[in-house]
N, C-alpha and C positions, 0 to 999 in steps of 0.2 A: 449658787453657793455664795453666801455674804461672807464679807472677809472681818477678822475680828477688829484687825489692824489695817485699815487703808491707806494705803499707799500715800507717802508726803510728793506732793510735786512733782520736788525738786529731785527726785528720782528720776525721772523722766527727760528731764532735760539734756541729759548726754548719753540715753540710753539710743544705739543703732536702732532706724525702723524696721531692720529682718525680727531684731527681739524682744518689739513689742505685739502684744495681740487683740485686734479689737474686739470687744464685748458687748452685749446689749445687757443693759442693768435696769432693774424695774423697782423704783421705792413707792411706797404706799402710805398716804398721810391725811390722818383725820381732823377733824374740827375739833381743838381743846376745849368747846362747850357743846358737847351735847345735851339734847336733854330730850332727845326720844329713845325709845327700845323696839326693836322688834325681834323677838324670843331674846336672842343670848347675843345679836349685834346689839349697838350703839346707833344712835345719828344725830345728825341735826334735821329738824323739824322744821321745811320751810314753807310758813302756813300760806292758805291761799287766800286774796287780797289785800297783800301786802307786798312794800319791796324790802325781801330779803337775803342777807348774803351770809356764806361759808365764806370761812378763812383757815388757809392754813401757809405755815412757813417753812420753806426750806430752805438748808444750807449748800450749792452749788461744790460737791464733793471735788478732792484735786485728782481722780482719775479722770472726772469730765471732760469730751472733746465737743459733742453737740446733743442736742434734743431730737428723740426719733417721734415721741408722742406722750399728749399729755390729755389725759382724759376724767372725769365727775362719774361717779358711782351714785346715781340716783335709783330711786324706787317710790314712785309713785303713786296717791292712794287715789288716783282716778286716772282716765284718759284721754288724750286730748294731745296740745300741742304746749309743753312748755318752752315761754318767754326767757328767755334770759344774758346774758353775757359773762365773758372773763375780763379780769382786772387785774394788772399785776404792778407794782414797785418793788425795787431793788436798788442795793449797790453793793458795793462793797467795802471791806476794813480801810477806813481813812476816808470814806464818801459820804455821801449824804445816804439813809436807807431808802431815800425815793430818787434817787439822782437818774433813776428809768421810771417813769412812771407812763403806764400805757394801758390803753382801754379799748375791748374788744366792741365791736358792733352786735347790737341785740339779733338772736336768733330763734327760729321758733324750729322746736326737735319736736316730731311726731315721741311719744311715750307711752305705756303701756300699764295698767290698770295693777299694780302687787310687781310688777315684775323689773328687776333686774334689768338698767338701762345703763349705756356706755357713752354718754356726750363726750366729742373730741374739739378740744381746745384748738381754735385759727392760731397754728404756733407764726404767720404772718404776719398778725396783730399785737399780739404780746411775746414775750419773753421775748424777742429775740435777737438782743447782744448780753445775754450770760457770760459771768466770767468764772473762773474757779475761786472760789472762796464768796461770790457773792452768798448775801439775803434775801430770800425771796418770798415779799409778801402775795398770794395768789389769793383772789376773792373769784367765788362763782356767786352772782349777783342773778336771782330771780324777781323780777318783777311782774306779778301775778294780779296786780292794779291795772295794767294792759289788757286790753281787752285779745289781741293775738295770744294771750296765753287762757287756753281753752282745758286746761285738767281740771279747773274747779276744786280739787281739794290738794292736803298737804303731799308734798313731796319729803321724802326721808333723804338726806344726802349724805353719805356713808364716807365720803373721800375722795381723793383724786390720787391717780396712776400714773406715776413719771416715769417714762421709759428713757434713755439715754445711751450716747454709745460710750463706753468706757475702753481707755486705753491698759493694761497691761505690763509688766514685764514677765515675757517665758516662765518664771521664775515663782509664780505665783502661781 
């Protein structure tokens, strides 16, 4: 259940931890340029030989306490091994927007030919001193110029899956 109204902070700050409750919260966020379709989705279209990236931004909501899992919704139009890495900058209000700037190590994820693929982000490598109220610029960067990345045709990339634990008050 999304809340319509989340929760400020500064709610939290003197609330007793018997009457808080923790939550796993999952948001979902797409590339603001798509330019492929398949039937009635959306994607980005990340053609093969070339290096291409997805981007999307999010804002570090203030129920946030940590990241449980952050994953790329691909579907690819062949099969093989795609290339690629996560790249992330952030800050937050009064910082620079890149005052974190960190980049994952390229990886090669076996994939499957139409079908519905779940790559999970090294939360090791990136992201990992969030705050509440940061920016979060996230690139998944495919590089298909590599010869390690063996799909041969385009990859559709639908999104990525932020999973998080969120804190609570009973009261909600």
């Amino acid at each position: 259940m999304a809340l319509e109204n989340p929760p400020d902070a500064k709610m939290f700050l003197n609330t007793p931890p018997d009457q808080l409750l923790t939550v796993i919260r999952e948001v979902f966020l797409i590339d603001p340029s798509p330019n492929a379709t398949n039937n009635a989705h959306v994607a980005l279209s990340m053609v093969d030989g070339a290096d291409v990236s997805a981007r999307v931004e999010w804002k570090v909501p203030p129920d946030f306490v940590s990241l449980v899992e952050v994953r790329a919704i691909v579907s690819p139009g062949g099969a093989g091994n795609l290339y690629w890495r996560p790249e992330a900058s952030y800050g937050g209000l009064g910082e620079s927007p890149i005052v974190h700037n960190e980049v994952g190590t390229y990886i090669e994820t076996p994939v499957t030919n139409g079908i519905l693929s779940y790559i999970t982000l090294n939360l090791n490598e990136v992201l990992m001193n969030l705050s509440i109220g940061d920016l979060v610029g996230i690139r998944f960067r495919r590089d298909s110029t590599n010869v390690l990345d063996t799909v041969n045709a385009s990859v559709g990339f639908y999104g990525l899956s932020i999973k998080y634990v969120s804190k609570l008050t009973k009261g909600f």
